[in-house]
N, C-alpha and C positions, 0 to 999 in steps of 0.2 A: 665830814666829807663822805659821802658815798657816790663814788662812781665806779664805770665799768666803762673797761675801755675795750675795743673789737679790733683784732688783727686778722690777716687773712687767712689764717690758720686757727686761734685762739682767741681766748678772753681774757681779761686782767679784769678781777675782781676783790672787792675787799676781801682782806684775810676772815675767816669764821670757825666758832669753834669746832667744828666737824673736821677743819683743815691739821688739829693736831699729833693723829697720827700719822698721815704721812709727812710731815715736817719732821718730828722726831725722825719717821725711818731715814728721809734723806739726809738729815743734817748727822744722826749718829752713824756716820760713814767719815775717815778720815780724809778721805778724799777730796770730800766739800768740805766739811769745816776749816779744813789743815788751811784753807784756801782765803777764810774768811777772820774778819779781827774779833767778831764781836759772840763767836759760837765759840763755847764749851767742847770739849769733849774728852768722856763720852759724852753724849747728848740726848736727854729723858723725856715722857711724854712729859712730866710735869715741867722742863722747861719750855713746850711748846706751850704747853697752856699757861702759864706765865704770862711768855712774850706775847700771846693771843691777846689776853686780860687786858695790855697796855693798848689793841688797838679798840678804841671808845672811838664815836662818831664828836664827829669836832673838831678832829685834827687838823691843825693845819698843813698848808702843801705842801711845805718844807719837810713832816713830820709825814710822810702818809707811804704806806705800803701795796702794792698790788700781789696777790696769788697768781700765779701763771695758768691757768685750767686748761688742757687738752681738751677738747672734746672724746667721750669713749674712755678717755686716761687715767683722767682728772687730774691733781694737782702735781705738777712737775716742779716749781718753783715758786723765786718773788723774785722782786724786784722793787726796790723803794728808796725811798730819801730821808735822809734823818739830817737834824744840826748838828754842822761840825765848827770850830774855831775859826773858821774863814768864812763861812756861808755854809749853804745846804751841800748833802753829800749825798751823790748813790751808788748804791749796795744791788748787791744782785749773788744768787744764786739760783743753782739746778740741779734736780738729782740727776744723777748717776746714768740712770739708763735712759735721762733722755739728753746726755751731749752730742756733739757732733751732728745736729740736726737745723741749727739756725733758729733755734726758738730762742737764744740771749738775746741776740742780734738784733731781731725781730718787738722782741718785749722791750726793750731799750729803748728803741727809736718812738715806741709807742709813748713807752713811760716820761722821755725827754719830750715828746711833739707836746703834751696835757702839760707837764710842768711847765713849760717855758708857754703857754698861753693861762694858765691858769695864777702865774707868780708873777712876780716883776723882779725875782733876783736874775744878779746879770750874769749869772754863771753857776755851774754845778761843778762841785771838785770830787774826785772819783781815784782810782789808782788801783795797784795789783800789790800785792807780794812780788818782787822779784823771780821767784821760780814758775809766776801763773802766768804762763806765755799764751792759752786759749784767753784769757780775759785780755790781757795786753793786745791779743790782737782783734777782739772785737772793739774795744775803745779806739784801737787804731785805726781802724776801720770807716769809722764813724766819727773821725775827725778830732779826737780827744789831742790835746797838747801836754807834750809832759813838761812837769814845771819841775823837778829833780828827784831828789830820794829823800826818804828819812826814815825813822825807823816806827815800827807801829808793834802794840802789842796783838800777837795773836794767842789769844782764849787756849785756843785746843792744843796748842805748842807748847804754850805755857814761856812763852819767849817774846823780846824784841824782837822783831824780825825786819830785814831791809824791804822796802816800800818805796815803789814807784808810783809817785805824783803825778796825777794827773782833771787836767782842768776842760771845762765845757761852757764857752761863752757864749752866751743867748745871741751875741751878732754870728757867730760863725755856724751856731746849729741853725740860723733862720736863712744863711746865705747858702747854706749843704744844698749839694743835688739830692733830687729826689727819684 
């Protein structure tokens, strides 16, 4: 897979290995990772160039990550889907200095509009930590259903932590206003 997806703002392009320094700096922040199940931390360039190594062209859609690119900025985030024991999942983060700006929001809807024309699963399953109330309420936002709690390992906590469930069915992201 190589695409590039254009928002009115930014680009979403595949991850590359130039993207590993600033991965490292935003992800070794507890900030975001504390945030996320599947980051370390601390958090090394060599695990950015690791996690870089595994994205190979071929992926499939289930499997595929986008870079968040400001223009002027450059890379502020990702935002992507991996398999999870139900069906496909997405994952998403941002650094730091660029929250509270609408670029999750924004790259979500992009990243969901490509998935659900490019797949045929009938749904995406998603969720928060309990204490990530800005991710809760972009899923909320954008029509996420919570389907209950359980408990997820996060990496950088080094803990089980409680986990809100939440789900994205291809009918109700295709009925969403726009």
């Amino acid at each position: 897979m190589n695409v590039t997806l254009r928002t009115p703002r930014f680009i979403l392009r595949q991850p590359q290995v130039g993207d590993a320094e600033p991965i490292a700096r935003f992800l070794n922040d507890f900030a975001v990772s504390g945030n996320l199940a599947r980051v370390p931390f601390p958090y090394h360039l060599s695990d950015a160039k690791a996690w870089l190594r595994t994205r190979v062209p071929g992926l499939p859609v289930e499997n595929s990550n986008f870079a968040i690119e400001l223009p002027g900025e450059g890379l502020a985030g990702h935002v992507g889907f991996h398999p999870g024991p139900q069906g496909p999942v997405l994952g998403y983060w941002l650094g730091q200095p660029f929250w509270n700006r609408g670029i999750m929001t924004e790259a979500v809807i992009a990243s969901l509009d490509w998935f659900f024309s490019a797949s045929q699963a009938p749904a995406v399953y998603s969720g928060v930590f309990h204490f990530n109330a800005a991710s809760l309420a972009i899923q909320t936002k954008l029509g996420f259903t919570q389907t209950g709690r359980s408990t997820l390992l996060c990496l950088a906590r080094g803990a089980e932590v409680e986990h809100i469930d939440t789900i994205m069915t291809r009918s109700v992201w295709k009925a969403r206003p726009k």
